[in-house]
Gaussian input, Z-matrix of N, CA and C with variables (Angstrom, degrees):
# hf/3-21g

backbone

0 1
 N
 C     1     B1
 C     2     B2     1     A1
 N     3     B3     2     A2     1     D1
 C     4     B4     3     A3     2     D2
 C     5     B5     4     A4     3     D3
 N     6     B6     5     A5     4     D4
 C     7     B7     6     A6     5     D5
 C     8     B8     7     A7     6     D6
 N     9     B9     8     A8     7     D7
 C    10    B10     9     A9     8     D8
 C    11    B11    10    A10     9     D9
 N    12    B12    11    A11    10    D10
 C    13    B13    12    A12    11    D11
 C    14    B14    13    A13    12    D12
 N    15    B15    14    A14    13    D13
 C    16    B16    15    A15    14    D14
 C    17    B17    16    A16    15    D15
 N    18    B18    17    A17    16    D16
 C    19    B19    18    A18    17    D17
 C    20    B20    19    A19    18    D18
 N    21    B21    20    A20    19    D19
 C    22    B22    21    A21    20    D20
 C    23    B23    22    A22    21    D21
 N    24    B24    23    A23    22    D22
 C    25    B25    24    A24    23    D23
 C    26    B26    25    A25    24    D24
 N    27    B27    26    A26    25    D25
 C    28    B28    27    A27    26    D26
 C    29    B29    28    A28    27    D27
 N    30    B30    29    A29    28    D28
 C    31    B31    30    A30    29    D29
 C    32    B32    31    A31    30    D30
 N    33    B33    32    A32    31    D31
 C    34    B34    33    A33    32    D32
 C    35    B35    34    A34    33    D33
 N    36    B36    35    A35    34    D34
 C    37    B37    36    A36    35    D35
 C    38    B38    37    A37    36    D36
 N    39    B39    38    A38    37    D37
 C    40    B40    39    A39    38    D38
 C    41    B41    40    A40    39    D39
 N    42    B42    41    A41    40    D40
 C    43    B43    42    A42    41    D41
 C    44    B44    43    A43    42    D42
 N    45    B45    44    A44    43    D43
 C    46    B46    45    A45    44    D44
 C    47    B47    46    A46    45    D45
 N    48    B48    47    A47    46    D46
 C    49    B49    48    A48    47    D47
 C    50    B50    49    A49    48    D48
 N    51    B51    50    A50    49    D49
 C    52    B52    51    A51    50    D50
 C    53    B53    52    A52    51    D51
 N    54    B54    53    A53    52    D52
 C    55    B55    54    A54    53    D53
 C    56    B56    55    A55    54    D54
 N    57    B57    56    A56    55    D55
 C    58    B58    57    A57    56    D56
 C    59    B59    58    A58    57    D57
 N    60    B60    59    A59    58    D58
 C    61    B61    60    A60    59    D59
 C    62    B62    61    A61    60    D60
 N    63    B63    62    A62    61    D61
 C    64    B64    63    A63    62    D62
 C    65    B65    64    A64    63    D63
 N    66    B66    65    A65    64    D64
 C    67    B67    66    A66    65    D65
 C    68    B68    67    A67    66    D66
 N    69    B69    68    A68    67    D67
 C    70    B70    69    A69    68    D68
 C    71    B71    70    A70    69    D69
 N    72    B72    71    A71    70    D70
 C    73    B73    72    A72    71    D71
 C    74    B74    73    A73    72    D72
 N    75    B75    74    A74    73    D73
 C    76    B76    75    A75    74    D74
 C    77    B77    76    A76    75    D75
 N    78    B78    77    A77    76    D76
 C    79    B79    78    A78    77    D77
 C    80    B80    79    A79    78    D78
 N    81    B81    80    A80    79    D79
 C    82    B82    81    A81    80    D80
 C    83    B83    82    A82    81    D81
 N    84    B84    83    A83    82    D82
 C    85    B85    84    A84    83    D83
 C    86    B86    85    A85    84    D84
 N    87    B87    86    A86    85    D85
 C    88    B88    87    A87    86    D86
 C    89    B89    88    A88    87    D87
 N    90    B90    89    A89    88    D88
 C    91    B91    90    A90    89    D89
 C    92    B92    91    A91    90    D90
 N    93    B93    92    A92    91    D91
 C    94    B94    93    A93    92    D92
 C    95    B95    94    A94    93    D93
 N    96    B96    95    A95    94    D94
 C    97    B97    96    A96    95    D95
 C    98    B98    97    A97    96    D96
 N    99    B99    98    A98    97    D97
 C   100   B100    99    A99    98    D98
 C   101   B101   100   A100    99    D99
 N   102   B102   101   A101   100   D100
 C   103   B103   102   A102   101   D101
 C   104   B104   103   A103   102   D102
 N   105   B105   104   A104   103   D103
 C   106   B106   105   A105   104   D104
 C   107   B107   106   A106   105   D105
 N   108   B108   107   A107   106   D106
 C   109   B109   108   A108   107   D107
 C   110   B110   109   A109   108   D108
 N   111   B111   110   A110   109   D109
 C   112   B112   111   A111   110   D110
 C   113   B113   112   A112   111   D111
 N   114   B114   113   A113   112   D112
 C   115   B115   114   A114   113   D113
 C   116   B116   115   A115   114   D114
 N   117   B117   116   A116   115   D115
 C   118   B118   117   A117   116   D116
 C   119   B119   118   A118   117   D117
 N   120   B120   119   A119   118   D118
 C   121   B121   120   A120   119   D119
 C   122   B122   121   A121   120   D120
 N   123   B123   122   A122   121   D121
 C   124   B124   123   A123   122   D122
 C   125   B125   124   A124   123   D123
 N   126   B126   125   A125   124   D124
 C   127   B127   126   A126   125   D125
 C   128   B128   127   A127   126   D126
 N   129   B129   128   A128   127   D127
 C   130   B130   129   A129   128   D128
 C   131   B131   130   A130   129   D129
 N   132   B132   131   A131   130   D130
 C   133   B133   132   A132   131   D131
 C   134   B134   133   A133   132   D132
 N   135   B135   134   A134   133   D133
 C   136   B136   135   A135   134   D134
 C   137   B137   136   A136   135   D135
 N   138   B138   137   A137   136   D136
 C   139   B139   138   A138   137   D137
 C   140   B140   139   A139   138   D138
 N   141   B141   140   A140   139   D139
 C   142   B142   141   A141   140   D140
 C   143   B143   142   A142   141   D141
 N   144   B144   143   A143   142   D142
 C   145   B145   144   A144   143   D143
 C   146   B146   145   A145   144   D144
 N   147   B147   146   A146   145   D145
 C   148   B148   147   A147   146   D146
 C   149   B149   148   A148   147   D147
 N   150   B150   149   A149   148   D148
 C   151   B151   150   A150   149   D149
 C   152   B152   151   A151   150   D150
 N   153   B153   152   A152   151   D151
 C   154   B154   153   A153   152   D152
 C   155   B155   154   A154   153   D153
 N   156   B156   155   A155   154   D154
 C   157   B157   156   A156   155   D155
 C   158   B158   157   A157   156   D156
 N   159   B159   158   A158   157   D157
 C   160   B160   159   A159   158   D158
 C   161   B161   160   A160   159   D159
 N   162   B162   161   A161   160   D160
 C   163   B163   162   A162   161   D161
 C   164   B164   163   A163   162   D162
 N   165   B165   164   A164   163   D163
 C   166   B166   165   A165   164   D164
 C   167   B167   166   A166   165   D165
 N   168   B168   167   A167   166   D166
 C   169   B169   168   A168   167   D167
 C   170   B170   169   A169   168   D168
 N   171   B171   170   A170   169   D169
 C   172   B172   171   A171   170   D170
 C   173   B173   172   A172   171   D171
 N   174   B174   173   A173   172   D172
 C   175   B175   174   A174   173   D173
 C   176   B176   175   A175   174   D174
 N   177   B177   176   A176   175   D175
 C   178   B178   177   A177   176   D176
 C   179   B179   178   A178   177   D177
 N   180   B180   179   A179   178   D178
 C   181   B181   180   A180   179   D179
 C   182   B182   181   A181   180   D180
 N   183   B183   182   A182   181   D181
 C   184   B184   183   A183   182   D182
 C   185   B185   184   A184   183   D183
 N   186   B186   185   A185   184   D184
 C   187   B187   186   A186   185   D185
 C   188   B188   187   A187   186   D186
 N   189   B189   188   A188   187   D187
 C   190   B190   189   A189   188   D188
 C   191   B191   190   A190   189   D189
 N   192   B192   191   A191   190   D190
 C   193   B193   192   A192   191   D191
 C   194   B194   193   A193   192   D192
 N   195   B195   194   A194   193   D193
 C   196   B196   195   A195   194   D194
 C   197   B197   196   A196   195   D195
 N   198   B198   197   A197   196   D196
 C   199   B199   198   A198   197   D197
 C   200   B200   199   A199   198   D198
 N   201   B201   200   A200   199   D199
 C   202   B202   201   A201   200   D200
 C   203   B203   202   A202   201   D201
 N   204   B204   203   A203   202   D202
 C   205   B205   204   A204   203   D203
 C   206   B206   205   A205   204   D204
 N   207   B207   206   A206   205   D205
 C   208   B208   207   A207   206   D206
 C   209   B209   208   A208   207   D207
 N   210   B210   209   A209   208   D208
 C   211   B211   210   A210   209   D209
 C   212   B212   211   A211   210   D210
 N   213   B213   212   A212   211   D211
 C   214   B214   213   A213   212   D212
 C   215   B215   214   A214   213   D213
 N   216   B216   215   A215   214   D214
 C   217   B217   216   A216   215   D215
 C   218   B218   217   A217   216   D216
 N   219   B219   218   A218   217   D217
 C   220   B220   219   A219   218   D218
 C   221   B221   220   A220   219   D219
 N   222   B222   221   A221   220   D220
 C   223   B223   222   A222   221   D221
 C   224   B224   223   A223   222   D222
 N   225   B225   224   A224   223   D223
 C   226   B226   225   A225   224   D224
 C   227   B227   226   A226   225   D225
 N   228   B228   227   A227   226   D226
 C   229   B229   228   A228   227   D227
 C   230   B230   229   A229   228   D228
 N   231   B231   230   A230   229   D229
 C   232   B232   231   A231   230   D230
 C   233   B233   232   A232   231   D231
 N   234   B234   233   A233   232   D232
 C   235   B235   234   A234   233   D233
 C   236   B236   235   A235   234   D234
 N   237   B237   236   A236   235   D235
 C   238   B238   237   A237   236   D236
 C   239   B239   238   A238   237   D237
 N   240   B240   239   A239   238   D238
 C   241   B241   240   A240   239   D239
 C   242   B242   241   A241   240   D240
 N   243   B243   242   A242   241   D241
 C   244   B244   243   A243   242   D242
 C   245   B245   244   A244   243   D243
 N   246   B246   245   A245   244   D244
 C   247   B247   246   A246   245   D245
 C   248   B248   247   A247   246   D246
 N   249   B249   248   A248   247   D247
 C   250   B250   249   A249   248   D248
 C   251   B251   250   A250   249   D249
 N   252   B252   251   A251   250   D250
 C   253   B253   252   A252   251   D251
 C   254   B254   253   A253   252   D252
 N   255   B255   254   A254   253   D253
 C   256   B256   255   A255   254   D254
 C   257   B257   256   A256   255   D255
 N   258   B258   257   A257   256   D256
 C   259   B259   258   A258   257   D257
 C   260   B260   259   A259   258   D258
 N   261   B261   260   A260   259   D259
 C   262   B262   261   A261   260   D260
 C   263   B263   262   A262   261   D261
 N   264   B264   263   A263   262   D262
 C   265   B265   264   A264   263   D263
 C   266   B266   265   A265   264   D264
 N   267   B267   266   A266   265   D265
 C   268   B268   267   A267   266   D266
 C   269   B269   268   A268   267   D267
 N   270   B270   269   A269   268   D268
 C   271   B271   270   A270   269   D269
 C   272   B272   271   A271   270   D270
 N   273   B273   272   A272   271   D271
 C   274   B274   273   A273   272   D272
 C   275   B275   274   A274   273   D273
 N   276   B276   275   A275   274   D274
 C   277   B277   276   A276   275   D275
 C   278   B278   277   A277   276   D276
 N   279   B279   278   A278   277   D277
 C   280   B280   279   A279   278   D278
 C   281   B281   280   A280   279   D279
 N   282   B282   281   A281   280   D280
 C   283   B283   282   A282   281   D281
 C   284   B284   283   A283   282   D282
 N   285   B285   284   A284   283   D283
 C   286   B286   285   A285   284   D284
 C   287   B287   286   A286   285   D285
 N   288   B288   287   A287   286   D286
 C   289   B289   288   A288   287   D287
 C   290   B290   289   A289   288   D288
 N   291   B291   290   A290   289   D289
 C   292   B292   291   A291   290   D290
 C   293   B293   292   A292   291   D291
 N   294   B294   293   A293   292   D292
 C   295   B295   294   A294   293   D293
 C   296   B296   295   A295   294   D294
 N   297   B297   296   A296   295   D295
 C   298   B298   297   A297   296   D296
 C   299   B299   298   A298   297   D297

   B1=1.4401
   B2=1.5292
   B3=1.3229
   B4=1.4458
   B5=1.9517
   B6=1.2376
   B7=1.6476
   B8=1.7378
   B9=1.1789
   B10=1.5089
   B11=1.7086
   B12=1.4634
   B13=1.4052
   B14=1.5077
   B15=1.2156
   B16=2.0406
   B17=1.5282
   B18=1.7536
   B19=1.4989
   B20=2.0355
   B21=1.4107
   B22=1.6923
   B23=0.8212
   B24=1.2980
   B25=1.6312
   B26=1.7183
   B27=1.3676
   B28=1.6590
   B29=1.1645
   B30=1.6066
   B31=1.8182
   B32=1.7302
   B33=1.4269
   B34=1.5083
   B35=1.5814
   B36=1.2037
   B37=1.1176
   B38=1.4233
   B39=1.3710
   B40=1.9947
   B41=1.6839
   B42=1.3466
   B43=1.5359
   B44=1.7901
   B45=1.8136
   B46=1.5940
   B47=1.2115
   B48=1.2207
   B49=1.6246
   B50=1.3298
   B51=1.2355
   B52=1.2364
   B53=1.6273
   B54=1.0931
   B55=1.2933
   B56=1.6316
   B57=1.4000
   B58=1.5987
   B59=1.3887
   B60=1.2287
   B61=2.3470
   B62=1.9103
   B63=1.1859
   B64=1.4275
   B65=1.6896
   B66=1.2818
   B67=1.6246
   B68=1.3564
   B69=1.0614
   B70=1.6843
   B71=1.8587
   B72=1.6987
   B73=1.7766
   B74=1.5619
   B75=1.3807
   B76=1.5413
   B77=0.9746
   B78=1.8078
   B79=1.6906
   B80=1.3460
   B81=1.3188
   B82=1.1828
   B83=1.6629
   B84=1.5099
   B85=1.7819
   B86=1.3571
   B87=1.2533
   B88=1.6272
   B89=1.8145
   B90=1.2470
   B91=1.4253
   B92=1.6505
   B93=1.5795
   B94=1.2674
   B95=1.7387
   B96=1.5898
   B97=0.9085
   B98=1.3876
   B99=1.4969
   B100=1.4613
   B101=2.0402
   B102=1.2755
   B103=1.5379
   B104=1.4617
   B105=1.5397
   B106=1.6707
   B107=1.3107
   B108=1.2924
   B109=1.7214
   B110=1.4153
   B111=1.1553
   B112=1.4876
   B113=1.4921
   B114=1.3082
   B115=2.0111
   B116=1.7128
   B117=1.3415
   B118=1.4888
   B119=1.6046
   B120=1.7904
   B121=1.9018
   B122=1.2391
   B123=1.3909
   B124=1.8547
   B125=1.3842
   B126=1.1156
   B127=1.0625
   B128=1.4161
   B129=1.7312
   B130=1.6090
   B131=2.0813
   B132=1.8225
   B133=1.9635
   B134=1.6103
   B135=1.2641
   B136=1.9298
   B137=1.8673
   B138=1.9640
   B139=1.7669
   B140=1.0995
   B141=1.3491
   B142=1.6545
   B143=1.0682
   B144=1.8404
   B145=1.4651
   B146=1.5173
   B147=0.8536
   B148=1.5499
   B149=2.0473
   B150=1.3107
   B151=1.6585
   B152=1.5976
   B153=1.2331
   B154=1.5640
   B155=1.4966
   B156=1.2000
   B157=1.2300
   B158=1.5853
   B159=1.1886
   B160=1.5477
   B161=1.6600
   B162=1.2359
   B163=1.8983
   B164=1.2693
   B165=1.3834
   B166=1.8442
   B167=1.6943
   B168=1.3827
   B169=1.3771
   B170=1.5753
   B171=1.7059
   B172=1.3958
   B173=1.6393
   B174=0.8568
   B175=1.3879
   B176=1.5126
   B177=1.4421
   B178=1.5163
   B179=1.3171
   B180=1.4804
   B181=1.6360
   B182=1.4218
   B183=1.7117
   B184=1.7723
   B185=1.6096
   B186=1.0924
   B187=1.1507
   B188=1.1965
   B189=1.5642
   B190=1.5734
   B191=1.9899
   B192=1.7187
   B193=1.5536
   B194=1.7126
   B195=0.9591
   B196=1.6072
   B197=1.6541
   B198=1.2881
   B199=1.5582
   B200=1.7629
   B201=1.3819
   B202=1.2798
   B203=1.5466
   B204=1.2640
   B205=1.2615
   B206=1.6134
   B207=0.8547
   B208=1.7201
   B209=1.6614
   B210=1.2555
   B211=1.2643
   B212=1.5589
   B213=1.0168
   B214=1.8833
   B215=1.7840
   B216=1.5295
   B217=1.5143
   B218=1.4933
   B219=1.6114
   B220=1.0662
   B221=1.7449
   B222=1.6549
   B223=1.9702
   B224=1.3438
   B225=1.2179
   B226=1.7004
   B227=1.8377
   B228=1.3584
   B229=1.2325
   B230=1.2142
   B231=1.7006
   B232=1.1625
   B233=1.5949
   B234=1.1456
   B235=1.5593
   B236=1.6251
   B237=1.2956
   B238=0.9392
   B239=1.2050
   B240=1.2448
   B241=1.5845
   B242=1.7628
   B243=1.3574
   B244=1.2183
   B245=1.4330
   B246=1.6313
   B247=1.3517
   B248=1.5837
   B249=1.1487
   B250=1.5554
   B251=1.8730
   B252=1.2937
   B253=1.7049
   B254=1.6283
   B255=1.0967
   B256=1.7545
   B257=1.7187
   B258=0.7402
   B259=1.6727
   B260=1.7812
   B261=1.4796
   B262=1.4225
   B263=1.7172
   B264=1.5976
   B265=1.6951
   B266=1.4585
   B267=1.8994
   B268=1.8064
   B269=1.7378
   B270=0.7305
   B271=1.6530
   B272=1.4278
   B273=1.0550
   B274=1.7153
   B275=1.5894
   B276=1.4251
   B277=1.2388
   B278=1.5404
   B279=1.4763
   B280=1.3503
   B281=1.9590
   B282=1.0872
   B283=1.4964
   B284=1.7344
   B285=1.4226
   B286=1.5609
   B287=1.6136
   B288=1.3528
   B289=1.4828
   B290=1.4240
   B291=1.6076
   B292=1.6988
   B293=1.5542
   B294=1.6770
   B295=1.5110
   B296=1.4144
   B297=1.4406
   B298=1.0752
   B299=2.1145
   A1=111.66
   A2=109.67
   A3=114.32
   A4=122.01
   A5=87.32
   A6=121.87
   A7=82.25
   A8=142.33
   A9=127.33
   A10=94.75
   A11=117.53
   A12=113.61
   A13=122.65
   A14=116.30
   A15=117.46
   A16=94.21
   A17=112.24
   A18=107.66
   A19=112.66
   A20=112.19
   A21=116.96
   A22=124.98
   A23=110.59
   A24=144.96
   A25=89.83
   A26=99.98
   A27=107.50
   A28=162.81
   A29=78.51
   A30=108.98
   A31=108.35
   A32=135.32
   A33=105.02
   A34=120.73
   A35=137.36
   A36=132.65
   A37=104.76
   A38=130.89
   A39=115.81
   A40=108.71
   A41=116.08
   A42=107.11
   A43=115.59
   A44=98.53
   A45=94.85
   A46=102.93
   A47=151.44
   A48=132.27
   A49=96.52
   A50=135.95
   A51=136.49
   A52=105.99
   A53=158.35
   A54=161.28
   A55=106.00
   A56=112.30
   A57=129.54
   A58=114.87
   A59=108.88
   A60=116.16
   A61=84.41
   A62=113.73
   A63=113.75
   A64=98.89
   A65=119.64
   A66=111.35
   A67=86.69
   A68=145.37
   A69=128.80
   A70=97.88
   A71=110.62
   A72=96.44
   A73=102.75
   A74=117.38
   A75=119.16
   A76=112.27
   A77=134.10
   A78=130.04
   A79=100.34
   A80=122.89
   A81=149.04
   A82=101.48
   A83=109.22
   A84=100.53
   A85=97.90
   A86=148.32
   A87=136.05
   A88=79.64
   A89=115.79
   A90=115.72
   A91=126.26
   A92=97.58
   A93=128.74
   A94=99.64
   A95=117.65
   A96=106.80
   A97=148.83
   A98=99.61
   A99=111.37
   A100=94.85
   A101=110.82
   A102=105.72
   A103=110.41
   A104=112.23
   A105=104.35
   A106=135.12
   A107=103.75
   A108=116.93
   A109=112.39
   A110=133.19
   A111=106.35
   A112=103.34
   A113=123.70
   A114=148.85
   A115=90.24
   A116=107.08
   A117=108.52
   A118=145.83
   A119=95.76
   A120=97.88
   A121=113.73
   A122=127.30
   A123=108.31
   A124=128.59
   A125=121.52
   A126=153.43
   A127=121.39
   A128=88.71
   A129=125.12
   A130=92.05
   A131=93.89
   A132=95.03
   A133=71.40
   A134=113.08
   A135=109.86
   A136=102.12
   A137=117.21
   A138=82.29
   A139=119.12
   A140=146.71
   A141=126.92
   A142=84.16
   A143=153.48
   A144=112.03
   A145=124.78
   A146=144.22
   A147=148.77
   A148=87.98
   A149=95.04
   A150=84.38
   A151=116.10
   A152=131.00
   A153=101.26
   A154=150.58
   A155=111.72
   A156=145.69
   A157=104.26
   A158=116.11
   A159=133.28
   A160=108.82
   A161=94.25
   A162=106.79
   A163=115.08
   A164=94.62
   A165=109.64
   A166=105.09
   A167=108.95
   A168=132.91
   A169=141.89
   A170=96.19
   A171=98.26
   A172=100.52
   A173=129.54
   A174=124.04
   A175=113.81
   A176=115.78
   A177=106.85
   A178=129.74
   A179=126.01
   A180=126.66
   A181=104.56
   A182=117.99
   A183=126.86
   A184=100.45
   A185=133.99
   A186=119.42
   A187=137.53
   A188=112.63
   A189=117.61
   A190=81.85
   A191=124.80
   A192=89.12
   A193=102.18
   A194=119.12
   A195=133.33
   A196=104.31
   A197=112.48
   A198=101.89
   A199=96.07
   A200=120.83
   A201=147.08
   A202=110.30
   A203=115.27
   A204=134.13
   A205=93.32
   A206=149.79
   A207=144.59
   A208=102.25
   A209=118.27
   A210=134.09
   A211=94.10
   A212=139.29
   A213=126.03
   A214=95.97
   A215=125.79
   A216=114.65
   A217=108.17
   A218=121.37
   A219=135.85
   A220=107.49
   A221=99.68
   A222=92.44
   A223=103.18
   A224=126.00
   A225=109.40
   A226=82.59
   A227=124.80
   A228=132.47
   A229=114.75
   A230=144.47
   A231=155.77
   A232=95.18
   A233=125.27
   A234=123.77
   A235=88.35
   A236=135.08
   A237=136.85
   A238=133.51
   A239=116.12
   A240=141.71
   A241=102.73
   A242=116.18
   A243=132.63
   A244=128.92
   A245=111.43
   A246=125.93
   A247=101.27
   A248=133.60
   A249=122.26
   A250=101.03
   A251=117.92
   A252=96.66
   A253=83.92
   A254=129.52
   A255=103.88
   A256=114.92
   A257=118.59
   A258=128.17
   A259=82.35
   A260=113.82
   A261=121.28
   A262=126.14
   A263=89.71
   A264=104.87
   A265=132.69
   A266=83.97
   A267=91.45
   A268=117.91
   A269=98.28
   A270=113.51
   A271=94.57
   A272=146.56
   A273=141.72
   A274=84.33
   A275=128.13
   A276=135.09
   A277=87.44
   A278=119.74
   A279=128.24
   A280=115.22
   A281=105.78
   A282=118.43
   A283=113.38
   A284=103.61
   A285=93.12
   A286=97.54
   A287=124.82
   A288=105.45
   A289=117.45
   A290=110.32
   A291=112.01
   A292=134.86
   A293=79.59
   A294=96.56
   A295=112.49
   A296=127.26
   A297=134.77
   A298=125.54
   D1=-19.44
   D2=166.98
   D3=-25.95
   D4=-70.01
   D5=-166.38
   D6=-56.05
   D7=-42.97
   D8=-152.72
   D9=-103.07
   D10=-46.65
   D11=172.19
   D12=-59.94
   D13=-34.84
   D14=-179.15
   D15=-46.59
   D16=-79.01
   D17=-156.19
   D18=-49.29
   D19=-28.23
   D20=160.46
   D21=-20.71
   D22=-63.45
   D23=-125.46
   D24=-104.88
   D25=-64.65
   D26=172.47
   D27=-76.00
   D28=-10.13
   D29=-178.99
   D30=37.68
   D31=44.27
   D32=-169.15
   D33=84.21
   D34=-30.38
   D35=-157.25
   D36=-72.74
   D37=130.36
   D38=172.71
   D39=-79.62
   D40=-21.82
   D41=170.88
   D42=-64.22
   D43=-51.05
   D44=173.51
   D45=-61.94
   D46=-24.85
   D47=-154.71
   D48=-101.69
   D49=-55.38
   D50=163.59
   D51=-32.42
   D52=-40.58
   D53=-99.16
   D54=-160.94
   D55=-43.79
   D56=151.38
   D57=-51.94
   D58=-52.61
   D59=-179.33
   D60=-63.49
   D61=-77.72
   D62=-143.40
   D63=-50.43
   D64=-24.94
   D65=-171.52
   D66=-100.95
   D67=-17.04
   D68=171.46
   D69=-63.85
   D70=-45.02
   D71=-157.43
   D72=-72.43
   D73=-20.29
   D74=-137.59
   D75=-135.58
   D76=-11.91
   D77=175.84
   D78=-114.66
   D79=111.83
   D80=164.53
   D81=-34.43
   D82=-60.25
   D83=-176.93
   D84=-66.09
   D85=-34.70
   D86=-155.62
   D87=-72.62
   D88=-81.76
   D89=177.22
   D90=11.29
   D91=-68.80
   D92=-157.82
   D93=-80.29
   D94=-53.87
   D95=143.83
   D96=-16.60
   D97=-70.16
   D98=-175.69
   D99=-57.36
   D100=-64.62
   D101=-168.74
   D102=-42.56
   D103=-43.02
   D104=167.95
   D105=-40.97
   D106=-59.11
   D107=162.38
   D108=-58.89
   D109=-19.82
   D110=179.99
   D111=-98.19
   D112=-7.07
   D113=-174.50
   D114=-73.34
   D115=-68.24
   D116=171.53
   D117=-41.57
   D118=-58.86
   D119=144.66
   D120=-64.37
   D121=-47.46
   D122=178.23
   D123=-40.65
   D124=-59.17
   D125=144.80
   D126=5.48
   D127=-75.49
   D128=-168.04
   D129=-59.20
   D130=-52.76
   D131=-147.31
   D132=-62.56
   D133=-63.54
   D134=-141.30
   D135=-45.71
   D136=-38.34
   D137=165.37
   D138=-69.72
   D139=-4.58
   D140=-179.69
   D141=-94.37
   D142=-63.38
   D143=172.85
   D144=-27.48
   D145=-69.37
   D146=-135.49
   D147=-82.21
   D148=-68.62
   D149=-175.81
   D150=-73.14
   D151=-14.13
   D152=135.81
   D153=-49.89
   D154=-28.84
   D155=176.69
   D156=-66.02
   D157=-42.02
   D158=-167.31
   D159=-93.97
   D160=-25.99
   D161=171.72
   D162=-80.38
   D163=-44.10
   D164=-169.77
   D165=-50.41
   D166=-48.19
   D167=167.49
   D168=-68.85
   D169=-8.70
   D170=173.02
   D171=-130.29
   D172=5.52
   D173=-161.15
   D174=-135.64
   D175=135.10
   D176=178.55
   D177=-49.35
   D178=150.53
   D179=-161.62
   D180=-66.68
   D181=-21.18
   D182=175.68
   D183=-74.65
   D184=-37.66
   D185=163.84
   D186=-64.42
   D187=-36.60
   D188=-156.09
   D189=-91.59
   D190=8.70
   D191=-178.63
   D192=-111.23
   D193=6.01
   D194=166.29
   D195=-96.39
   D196=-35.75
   D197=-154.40
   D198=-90.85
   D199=-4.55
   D200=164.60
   D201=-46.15
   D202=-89.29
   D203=176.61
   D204=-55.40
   D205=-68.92
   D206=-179.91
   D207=-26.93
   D208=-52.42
   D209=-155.80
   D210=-91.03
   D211=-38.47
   D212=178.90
   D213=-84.64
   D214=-46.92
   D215=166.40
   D216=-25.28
   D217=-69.13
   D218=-139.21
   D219=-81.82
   D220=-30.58
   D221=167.49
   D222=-79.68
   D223=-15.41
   D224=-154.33
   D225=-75.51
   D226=-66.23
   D227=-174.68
   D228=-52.01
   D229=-5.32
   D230=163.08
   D231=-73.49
   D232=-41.23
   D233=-146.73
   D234=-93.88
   D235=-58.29
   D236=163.40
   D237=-37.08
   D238=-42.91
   D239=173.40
   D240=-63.76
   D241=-54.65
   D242=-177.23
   D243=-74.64
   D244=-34.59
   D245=172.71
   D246=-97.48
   D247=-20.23
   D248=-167.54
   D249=-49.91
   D250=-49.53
   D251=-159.63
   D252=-87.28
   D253=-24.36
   D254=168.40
   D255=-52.62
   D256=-27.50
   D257=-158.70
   D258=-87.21
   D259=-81.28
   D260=174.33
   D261=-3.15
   D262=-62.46
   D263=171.11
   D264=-73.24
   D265=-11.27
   D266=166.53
   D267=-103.68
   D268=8.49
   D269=-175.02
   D270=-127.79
   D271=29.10
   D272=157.72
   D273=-114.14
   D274=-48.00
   D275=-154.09
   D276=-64.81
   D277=-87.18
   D278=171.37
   D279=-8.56
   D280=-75.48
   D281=171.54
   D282=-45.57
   D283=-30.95
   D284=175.08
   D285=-93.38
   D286=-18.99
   D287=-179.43
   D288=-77.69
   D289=-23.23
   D290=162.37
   D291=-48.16
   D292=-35.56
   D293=-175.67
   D294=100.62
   D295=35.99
   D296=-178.47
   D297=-123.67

């Protein structure tokens, strides 16, 4: 989740990006962080894998193609919902390593 959160986090900036690497190589909490947030989307997709998988198989094909799109809406906004103050605490971190 790294690779999709940096450009977020940094919009472009070389102070944030500069400031993003050095707390990615060297702060143990940014670290720990970061593995959290990507624990959280992992997490998040593999149950809508698994209980799709479990729908696909118990439920009529008119259901599973509405209840589909309900079900990827509903992790994306879990992951978000769930990672937002992880993300938050890495982007205050970032912003103070810019110097901002």
């Amino acid at each position: 989740m790294t690779a999709g959160l940096r450009p977020m986090m940094t919009k472009g900036d070389p102070a944030k990006e500069a400031a993003f690497s050095q707390l990615s190589a060297g702060s143990p909490r940014f670290g720990r962080l970061e593995r959290i947030f990507s624990a959280v989307w992992g997490v998040t997709l593999l149950t809508e894998c698994v209980t799709r998988v479990i729908c696909a198989f118990t439920l009529p094909v008119n259901t599973m193609v509405w209840l589909s799109t309900v079900m990827t809406i509903s992790a994306i906004g879990a992951g978000v919902i769930i990672g937002g103050p992880i993300s938050g605490s890495m982007r205050k971190m970032v912003l103070l390593g810019a110097g901002r």
